[in-house]
Legacy VTK file of the C-alpha trace (Angstrom):
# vtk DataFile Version 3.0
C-alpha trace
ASCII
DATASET POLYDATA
POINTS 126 float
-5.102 -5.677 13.992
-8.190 -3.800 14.259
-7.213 -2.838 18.389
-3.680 -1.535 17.202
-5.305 0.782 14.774
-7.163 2.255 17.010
-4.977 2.240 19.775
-2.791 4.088 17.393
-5.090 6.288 16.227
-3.382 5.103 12.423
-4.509 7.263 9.916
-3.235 4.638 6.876
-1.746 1.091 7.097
-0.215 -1.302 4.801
0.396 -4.931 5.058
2.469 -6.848 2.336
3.083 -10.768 1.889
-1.105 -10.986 2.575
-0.864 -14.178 0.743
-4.882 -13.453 -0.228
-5.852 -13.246 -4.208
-8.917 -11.279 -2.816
-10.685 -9.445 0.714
-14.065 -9.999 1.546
-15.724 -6.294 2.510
-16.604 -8.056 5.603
-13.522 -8.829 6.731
-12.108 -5.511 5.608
-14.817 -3.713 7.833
-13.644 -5.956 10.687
-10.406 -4.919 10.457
-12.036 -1.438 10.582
-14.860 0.175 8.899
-14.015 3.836 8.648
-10.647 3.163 6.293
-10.703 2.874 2.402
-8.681 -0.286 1.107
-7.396 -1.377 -1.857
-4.867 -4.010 -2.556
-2.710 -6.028 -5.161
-3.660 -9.880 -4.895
-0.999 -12.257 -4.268
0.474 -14.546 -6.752
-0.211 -18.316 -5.931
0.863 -18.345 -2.056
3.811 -15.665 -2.246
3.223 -11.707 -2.110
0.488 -9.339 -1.755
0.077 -6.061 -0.237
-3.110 -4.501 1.507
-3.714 -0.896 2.001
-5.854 1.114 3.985
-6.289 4.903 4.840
-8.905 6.295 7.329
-11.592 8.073 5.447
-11.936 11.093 7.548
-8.284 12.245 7.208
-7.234 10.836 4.181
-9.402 10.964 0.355
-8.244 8.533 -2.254
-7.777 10.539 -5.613
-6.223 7.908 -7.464
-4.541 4.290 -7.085
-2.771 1.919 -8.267
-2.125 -1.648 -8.264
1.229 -2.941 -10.045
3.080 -6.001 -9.792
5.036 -5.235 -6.703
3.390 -2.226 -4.805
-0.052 -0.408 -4.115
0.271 3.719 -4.714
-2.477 5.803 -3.809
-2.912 9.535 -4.512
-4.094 11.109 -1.303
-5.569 14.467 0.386
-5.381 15.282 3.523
-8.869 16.813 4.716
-8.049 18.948 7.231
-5.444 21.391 4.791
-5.439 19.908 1.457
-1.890 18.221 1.439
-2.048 16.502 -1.356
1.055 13.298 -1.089
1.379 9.878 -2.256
1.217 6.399 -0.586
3.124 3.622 -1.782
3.339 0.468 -0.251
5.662 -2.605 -1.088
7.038 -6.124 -1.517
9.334 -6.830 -3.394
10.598 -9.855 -4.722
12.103 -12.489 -2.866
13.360 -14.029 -5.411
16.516 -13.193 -7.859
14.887 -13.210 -11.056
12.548 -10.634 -9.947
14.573 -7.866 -8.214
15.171 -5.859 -11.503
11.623 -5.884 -12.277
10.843 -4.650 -9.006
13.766 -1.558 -9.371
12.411 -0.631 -12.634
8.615 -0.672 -11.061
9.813 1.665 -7.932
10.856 4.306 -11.198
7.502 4.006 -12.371
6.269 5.774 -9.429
7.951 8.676 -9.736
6.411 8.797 -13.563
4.237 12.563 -13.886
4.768 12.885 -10.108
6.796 15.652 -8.787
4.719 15.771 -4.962
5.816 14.150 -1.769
6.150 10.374 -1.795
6.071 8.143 1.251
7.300 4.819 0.416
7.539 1.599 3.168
7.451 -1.965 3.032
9.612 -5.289 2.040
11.853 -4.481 -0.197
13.469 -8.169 -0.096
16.776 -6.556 -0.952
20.137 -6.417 0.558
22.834 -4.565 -0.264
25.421 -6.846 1.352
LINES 1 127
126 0 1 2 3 4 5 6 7 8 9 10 11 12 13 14 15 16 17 18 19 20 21 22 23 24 25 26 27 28 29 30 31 32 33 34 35 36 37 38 39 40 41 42 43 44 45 46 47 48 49 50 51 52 53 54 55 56 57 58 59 60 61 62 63 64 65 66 67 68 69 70 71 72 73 74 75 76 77 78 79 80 81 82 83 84 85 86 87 88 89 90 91 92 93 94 95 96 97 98 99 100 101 102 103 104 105 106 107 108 109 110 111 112 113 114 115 116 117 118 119 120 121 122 123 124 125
């Protein structure tokens, strides 16, 4: 993980299905010490999402953790941009796709900037 970050020069990442409640700082600076991360914990052994942005390019105004994604306020440092980050999972189960629709219109809520959204969406139209 850590070589393909750097081999990428990645300036943010974001993993989802982590299956991990929590991240030891350790671990996170082994994975690479010059990003911020944040993350949502998974829920028993299903879900979770890890985030990380490279500290030199990218400050963290603001984030969130909801049920089904990890948003992050950023600026870039070398002109200002201010955008936001969102990362997902959503469910993979029935019962929890609405939720999960409803929650992707929360991020939009008082934000009228650029969004860039990725993940699992665990939905298909078809």
């Amino acid at each position: 993980m850590s070589d393909f970050i750097n081999d990428n020069r990645l300036d943010f990442v974001g993993f989802q299905e982590t299956k991990k409640e929590n991240f030891e700082r350790a671990f996170l600076k082994a994975i690479n010490p010059h990003f911020s991360w944040h993350w949502l914990p998974a829920l028993g052994t299903a879900g979770g999402v890890l985030v990380g942005v490279r500290d030199s390019r990218l400050e963290v105004i603001g984030w969130q953790a909801n049920k089904f994604n990890v948003s992050m306020v950023v600026r870039n440092t070398s002109d200002n941009f201010v955008w936001k980050l969102v990362v997902v999972y959503g469910s993979a189960y029935e019962e929890g796709k609405q939720e999960f629709i409803d929650e992707l219109g929360t991020i939009f809520d008082n934000w009228d900037g650029p969004v860039m959204i990725g993940g699992d969406f665990n939905i298909v139209r078809f």
